[in-house]
C-alpha positions as CSV (number, residue, x, y, z in Angstrom):
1,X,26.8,-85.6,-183.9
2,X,27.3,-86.5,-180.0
3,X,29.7,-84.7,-178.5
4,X,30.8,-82.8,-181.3
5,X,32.0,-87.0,-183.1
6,X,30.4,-88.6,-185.7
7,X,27.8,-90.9,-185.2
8,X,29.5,-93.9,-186.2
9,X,32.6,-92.9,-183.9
10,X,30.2,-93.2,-181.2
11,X,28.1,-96.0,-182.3
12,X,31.6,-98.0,-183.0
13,X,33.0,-97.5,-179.6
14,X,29.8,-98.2,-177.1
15,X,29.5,-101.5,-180.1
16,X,33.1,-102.2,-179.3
17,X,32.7,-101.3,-175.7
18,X,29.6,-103.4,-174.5
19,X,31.1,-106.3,-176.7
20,X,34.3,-106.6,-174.4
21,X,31.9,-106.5,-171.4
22,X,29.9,-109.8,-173.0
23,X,33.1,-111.6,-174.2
24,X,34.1,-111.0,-170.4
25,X,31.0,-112.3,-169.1
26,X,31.2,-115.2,-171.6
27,X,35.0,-116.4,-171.3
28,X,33.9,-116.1,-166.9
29,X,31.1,-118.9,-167.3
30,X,28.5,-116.6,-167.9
31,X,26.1,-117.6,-171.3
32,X,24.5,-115.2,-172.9
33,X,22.3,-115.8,-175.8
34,X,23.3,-114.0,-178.7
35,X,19.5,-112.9,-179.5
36,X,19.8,-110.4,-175.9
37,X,23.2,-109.1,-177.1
38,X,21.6,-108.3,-180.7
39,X,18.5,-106.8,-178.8
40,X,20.6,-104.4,-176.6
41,X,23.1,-103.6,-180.1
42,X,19.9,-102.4,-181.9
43,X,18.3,-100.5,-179.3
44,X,21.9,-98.9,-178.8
45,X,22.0,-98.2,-182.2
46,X,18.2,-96.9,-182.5
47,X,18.5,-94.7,-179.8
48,X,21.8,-92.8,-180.7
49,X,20.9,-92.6,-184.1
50,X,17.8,-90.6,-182.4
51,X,19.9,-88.3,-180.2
52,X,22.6,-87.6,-183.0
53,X,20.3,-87.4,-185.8
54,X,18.0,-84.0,-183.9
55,X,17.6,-80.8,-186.5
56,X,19.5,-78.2,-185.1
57,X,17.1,-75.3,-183.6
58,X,18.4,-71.8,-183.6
59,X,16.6,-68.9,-181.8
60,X,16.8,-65.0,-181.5
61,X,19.9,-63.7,-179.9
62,X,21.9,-67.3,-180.6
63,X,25.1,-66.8,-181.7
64,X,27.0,-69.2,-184.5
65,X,30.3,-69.2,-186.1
66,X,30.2,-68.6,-189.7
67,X,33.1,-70.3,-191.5
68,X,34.5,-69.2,-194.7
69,X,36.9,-70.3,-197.4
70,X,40.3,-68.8,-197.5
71,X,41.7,-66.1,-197.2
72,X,38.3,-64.6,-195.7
73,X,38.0,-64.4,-191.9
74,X,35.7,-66.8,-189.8
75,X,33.1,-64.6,-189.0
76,X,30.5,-64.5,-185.4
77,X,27.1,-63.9,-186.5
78,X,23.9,-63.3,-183.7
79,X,20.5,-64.6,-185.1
80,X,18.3,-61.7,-185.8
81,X,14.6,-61.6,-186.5
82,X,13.6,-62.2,-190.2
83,X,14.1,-58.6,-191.6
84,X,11.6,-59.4,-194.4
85,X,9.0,-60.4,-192.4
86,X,5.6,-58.5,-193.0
87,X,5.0,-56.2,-190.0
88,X,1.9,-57.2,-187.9
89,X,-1.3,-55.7,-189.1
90,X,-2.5,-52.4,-187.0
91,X,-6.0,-53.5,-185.1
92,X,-9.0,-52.3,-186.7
93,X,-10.6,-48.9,-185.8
């Protein structure tokens, strides 16, 4: 997600976007060869594919809304260190 849209919300609309700017261009007496336009729609495409498509990361002290099914409440949770974690090992004597 970009933005908190879809990725193919924003893929559609800079698609549909930089396509009015080359029609433009075109109907002014401006050729443009269709292999430059596919070139730029790919690397578009490749590169906010890469931006939208990031893991989400979450560290200590972060907080995220927890959202349940009805009738329970939407809860705020604050990310905590793993309570199961072993406990470092005391140094040697």
């Amino acid at each position: 997600m970009i933005f908190g849209r879809p990725t193919n919300l924003i893929l559609g609309a800079f698609t549909a976007l930089f396509n009015v700017v080359v029609l433009a261009l075109g109907s002014s007496g401006h050729p443009i060869d269709a292999s430059v336009v596919a070139a730029v729609n790919i690397a578009a495409a490749a590169v906010i594919g890469l931006v939208a498509y990031q893991p989400p990361t979450l560290n200590v002290g972060d907080t995220i809304s927890v959202v349940t099914p009805a009738p329970a409440p939407n809860q705020t949770q604050t990310i905590a260190l793993d309570p199961a974690a072993p406990a470092p090992n005391p140094p040697a004597k």
